[in-house]
C-alpha positions as CSV (number, residue, x, y, z in Angstrom):
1,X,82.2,-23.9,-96.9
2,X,82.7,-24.8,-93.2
3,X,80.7,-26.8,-91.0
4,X,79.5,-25.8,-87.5
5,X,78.0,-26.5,-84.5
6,X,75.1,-24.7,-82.7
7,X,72.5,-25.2,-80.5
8,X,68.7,-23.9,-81.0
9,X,66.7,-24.8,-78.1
10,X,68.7,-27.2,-76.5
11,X,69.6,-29.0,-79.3
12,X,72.7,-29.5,-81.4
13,X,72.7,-29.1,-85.2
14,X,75.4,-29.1,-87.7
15,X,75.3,-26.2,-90.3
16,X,76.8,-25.2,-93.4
17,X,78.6,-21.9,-93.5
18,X,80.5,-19.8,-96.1
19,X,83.8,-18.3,-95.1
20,X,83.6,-15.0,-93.3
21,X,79.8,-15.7,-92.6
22,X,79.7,-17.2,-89.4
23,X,79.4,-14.1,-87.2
24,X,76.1,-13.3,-89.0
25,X,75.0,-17.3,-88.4
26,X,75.7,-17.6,-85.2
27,X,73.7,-14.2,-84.6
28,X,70.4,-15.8,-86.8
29,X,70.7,-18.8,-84.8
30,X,70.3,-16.8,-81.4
31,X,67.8,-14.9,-82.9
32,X,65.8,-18.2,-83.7
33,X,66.4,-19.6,-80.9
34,X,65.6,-16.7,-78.8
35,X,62.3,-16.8,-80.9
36,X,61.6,-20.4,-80.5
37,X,62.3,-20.2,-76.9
38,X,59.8,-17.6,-76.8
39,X,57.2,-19.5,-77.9
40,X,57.9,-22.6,-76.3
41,X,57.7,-20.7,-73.2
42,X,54.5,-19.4,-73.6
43,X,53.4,-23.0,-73.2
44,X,50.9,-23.6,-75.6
45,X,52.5,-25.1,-78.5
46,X,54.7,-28.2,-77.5
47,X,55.8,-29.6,-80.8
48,X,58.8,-28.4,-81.9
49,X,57.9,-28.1,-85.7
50,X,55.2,-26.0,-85.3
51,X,57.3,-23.6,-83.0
52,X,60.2,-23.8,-86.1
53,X,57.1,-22.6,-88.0
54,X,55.8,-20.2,-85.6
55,X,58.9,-18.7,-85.4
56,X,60.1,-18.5,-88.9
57,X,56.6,-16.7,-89.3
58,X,57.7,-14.1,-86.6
59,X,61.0,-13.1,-87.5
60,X,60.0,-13.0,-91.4
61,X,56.8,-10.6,-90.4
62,X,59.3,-8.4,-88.5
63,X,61.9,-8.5,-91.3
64,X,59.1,-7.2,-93.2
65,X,57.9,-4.3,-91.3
66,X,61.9,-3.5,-90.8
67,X,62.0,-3.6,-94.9
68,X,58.7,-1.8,-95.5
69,X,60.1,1.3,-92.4
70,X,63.3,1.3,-94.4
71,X,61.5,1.7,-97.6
72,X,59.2,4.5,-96.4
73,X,62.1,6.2,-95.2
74,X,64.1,5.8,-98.6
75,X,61.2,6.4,-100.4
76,X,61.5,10.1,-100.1
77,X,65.1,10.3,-101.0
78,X,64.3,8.0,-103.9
79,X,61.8,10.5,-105.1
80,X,63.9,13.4,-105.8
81,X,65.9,11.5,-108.0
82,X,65.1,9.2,-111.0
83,X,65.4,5.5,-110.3
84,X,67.5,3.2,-113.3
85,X,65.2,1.7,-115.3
86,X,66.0,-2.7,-114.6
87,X,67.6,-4.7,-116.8
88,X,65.7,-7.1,-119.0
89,X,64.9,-10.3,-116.8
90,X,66.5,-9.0,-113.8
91,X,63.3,-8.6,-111.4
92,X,63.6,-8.1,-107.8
93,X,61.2,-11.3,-107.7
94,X,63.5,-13.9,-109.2
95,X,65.9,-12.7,-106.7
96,X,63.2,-13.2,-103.5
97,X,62.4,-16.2,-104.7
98,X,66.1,-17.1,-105.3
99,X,67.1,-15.8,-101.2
100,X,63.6,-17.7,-100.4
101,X,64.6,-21.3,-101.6
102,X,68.0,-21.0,-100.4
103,X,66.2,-20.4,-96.6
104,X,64.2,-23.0,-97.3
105,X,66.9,-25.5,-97.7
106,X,68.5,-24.0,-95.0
107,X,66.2,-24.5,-92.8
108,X,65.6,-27.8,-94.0
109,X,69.1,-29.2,-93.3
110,X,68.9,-27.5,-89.8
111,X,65.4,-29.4,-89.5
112,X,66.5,-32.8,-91.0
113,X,66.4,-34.7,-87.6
114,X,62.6,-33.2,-87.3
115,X,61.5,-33.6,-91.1
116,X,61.6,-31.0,-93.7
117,X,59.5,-27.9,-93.2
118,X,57.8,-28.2,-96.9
C-alpha cells in the first residue's frame, strides 16, 4: 500500500492507497471535494465536519439512486433467467456492511486532523 497526497477543499491529507487504485482515488477525492466545495459555497454551513457529513450524505444518496436505476434496468434481464440460489452465509449484507466500515475508516483517517466522523 502506497501513500499519497491530495487536497479536499484546500487542505492537504495523506491517504492510504492499494497498488493500481490510485486513478479511482484521486477521482473520489475530486468528487468529494467537488461536493464539499459545493456546499461550502452555498454559504450556510461553515464547519467543515458537518459539510464532510453533508457531503458523504450526497454522494451516498446518488450512489443509491445510480444502484437502484442500474437495478431496474437489470431487473428485467434478471427475470428471464433464474438467479443462483447464495451460498450459506454469504449475504449481500455482510458484504455492505464489510465496504461500509472500510469507508468509514477511510474517511476517518482522511478526517483525523478534524476528529473522527463516528
Amino acid at each position: 500500500m502506497k501513500q499519497i497526497e491530495v487536497q479536499i477543499m484546500g487542505q492537504s491529507y495523506l491517504l492510504g492507497c492499494p497498488e493500481g487504485g490510485e486513478p479511482q482515488l484521486r477521482e473520489a477525492v475530486d468528487r468529494v471535494d467537488a461536493a464539499m466545495c459545493k456546499i461550502r459555497d452555498a454559504g450556510k454551513v461553515k464547519a467543515r465536519d458537518r459539510i464532510a457529513v453533508l457531503a458523504s450524505l450526497n454522494l451516498a444518496f446518488d450512489l443509491a439512486q445510480r444502484e437502484a436505476s442500474l437495478a431496474a434496468v437489470a431487473a428485467p434481464a434478471a427475470a428471464a433467467a433464474p438467479a443462483p440460489a447464495p451460498a450459506a452465509g454469504s449475504g449481500t449484507d455482510d458484504i455492505d456492511d464489510a465496504h461500509a466500515a472500510q469507508l468509514i475508516r477511510r474517511l476517518d483517517q482522511a478526517l483525523a486532523g478534524d476528529g473522527h466522523l463516528l
